[in-house]
N, C-alpha and C positions, 0 to 999 in steps of 0.2 A: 691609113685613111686617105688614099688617093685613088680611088675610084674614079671614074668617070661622072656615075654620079653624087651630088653634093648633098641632098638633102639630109636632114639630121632628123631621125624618128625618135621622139620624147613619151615615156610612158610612163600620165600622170593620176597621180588620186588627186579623190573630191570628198567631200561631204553635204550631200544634197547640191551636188551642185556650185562649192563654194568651194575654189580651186584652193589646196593646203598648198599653206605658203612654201614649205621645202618644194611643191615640185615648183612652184614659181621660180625656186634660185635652181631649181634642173634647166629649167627652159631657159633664165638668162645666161646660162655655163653653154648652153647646147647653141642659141642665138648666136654668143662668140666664134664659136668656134667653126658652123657652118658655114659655108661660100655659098651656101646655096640656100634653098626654101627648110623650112623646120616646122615639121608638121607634127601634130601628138596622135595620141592613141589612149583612151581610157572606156571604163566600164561605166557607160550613164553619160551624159551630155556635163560641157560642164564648158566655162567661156574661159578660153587661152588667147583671144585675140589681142588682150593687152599686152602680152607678152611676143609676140611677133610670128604665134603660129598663124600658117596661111589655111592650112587642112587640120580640123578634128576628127578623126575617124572612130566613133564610138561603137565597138563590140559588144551584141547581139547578146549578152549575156546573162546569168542571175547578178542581180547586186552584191549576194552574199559572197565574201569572198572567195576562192578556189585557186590558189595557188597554180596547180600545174592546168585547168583552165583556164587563167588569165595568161600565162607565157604561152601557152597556145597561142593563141589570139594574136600580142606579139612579133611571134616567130612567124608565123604565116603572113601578116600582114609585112616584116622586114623580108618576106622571101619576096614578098610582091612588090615592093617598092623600093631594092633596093640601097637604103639608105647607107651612106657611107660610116655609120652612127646611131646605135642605139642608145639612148639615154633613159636615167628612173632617180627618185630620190633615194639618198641614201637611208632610207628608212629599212624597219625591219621588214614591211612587204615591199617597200621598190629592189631592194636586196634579194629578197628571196624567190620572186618574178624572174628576174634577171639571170639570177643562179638557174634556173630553170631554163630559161631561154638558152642560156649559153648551152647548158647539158644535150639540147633539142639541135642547137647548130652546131654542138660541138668546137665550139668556141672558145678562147679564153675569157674571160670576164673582172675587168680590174673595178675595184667595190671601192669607194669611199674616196674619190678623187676631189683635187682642190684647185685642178688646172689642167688645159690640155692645149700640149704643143705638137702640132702635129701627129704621128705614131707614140710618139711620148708626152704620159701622165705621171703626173704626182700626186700618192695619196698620202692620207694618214695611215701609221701601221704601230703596231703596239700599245693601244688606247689612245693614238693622239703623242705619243713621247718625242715621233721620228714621222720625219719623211723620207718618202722612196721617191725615186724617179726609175721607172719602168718603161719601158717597149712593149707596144701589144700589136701581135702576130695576125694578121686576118682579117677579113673585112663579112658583114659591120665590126669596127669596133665596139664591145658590149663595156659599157660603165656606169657606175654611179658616183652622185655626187655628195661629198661628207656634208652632213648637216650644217647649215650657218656660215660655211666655208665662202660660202658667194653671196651676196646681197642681191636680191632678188630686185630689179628696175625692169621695167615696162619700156616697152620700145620706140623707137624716137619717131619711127610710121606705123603705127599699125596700121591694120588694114580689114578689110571682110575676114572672116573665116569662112570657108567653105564646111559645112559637115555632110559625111561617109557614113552610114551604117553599113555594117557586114556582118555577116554571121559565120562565126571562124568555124571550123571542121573540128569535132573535138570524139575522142574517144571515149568506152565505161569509164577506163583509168583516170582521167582529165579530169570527173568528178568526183572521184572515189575521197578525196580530200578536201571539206570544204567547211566553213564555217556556219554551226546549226543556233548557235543561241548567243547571245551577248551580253556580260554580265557590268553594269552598272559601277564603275568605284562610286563608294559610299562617302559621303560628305560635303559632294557637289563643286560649289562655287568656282572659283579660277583654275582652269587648266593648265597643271604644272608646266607641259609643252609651250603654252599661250602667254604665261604669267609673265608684265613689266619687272613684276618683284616677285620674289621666291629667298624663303627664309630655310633654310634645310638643319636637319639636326643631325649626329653623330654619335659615336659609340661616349662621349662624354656628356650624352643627357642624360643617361643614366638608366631609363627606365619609360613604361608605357607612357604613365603619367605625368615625365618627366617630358614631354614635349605640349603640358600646357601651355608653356610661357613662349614656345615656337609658335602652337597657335596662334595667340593670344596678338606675338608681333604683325605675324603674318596678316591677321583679320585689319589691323589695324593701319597698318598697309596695301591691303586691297591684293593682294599677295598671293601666294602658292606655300603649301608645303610641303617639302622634299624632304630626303633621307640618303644618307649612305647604307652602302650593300651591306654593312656590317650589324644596320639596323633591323633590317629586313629580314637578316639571318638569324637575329634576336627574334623575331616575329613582337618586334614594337610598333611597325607599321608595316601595311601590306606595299606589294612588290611595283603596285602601281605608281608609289611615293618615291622610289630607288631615282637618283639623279644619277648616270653613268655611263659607263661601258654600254653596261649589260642591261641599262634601264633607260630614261627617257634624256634623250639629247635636250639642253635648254640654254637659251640666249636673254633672257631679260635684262633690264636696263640694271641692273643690280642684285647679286648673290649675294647674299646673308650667309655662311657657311659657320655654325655653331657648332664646337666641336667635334671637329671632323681633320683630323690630319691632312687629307691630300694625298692619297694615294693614286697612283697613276692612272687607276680606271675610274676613280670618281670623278679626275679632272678633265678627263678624254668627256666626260658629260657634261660639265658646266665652263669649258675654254671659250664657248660662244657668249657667255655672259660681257655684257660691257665694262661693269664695275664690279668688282670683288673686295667683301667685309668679310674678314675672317675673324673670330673670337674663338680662343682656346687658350687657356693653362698652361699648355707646354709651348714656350717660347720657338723652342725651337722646333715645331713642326713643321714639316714639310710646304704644306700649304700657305704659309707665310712670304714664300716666295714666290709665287703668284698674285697675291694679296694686292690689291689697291691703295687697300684700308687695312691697320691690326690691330685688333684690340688683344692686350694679352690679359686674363684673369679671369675669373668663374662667371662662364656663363649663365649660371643660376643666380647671380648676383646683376649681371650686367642686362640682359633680357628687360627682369622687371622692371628695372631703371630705366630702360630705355621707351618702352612704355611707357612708365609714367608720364618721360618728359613729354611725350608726343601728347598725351590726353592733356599734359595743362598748358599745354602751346593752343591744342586746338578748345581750352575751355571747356573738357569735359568729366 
């Protein structure tokens, strides 16, 4: 990354508009790091100027999303601006954008970084177990940044944004891949991603049923409910419930983790968490050494107790 020129190109999602906080900790990683101006790039208008973008340049495109359409966009626009730095959240579409991008420059592409010193970054690798420290060959550098890794803060000047539309050059193929319908998780309330609290259950609840009393905490806490992969593979709850690797990264001010071991891809999902309450049976699982908090004994016994206490505290 010593180009002549500095700016650092960020490519961010939204939701109508309402910048998602991971790309907010992409822009304050990419803010560090540039000597120069940090300008973003997304599909749809969306306000980065708390964060210390000077340029939004919002791509001409469908909302719906299209993978190797959007790294178009992208890539054309880092052919034209040179940036010494491409940046994306470490999510599964700032990931797979990226991936795309690089494939388009032919670039290396280091995914899921936690710091950047010059040509060398450090990610997570193996679910979060280890850090690497890497060299990356080429300019722009292409990266992203592992979820929660960075704490997203707003800039000490902001300033105007200036916004760009442009209409990227895209081929048949660019759309041939795109997203046609969107299906709703059923049950609503707190988003597992979003939740302060998140209560998650494990292969030691036993059963479909057996995560009433996970509800039951969860509701009463204002909460999320999660799941391990191993529950999912039970089909006791669907995939959109998986806390992990392979499922949704989460940070709330406190993990509830009910029998669930700790296996190394389920903690690569919930290490963003502030506080961790583990309760399981087996003393010695793994998960305990992570743990905040441990409760050892049946989670079928301990759940509803805890419950209770909370309804005769708040008198109900």
């Amino acid at each position: 990354m010593t180009g002549s020129t500095q700016k650092t190109l960020v490519f961010v999602e939204h939701a109508n508009g309402a910048l998602d906080d991971l790309s907010a900790q992409a822009l304050t990683l990419a803010r560090g790091l540039a000597k120069g101006e940090v300008e973003a790039i997304a599909v749809g208008e969306v306000d980065v100027g708390p964060y210390g973008a000077t340029t939004l340049h919002v791509a001409e495109l469908e909302a719906d999303y299209a993978p190797a359409a959007w790294a178009a966009a992208v890539a054309e626009l880092a052919g034209r601006l040179s940036p010494s730095a491409v940046v994306a959240a470490g999510t599964d579409r700032g990931n797979e954008v990226m991936a795309h991008v690089a494939a388009r420059l032919d670039l290396p592409f280091a995914a899921n970084c936690v710091a950047v010193d010059g040509d060398t970054v450090t990610r997570t690798r193996w679910g979060g177990s280890l850090l690497e420290e890497a060299r990356i060959h080429g300019e722009p550098a292409l990266l992203s940044v592992q979820p929660h890794a960075v704490a997203a803060t707003t800039s000490s000047a902001p300033g105007e944004t200036a916004v760009e539309r442009f209409a990227p050059e895209l081929s048949d193929a660019d759309r041939v891949v795109r997203v046609v319908d969107r299906v709703v998780a059923s049950g609503g309330g707190v988003s597992l991603a979003e939740a302060k609290v998140v209560v998650s259950g494990g292969r030691g609840v036993g059963s479909t049923e057996g995560f009433a009393i996970v509800e039951e905490l969860a509701g009463l806490l204002g909460g999320a409910v999660g799941c391990s992969r191993a529950v999912t593979m039970a089909g006791w709850r669907p995939h959109t419930d998986q806390v992990g690797q392979t499922g949704t990264k989460i940070a709330p001010e406190i993990y509830i983790a009910c029998g669930i071991s700790g296996a190394t891809q389920h903690m690569a999902g919930c290490k963003g968490a502030k506080k961790l309450l583990a309760i399981n049976a087996d003393g010695d699982a793994p998960i305990f050494a992570s743990a905040d908090y441990a409760v050892i004994g049946d989670l079928h016994e301990i759940l509803p107790a805890i419950s209770a206490e909370i309804r005769r505290v708040r008198g109900a």
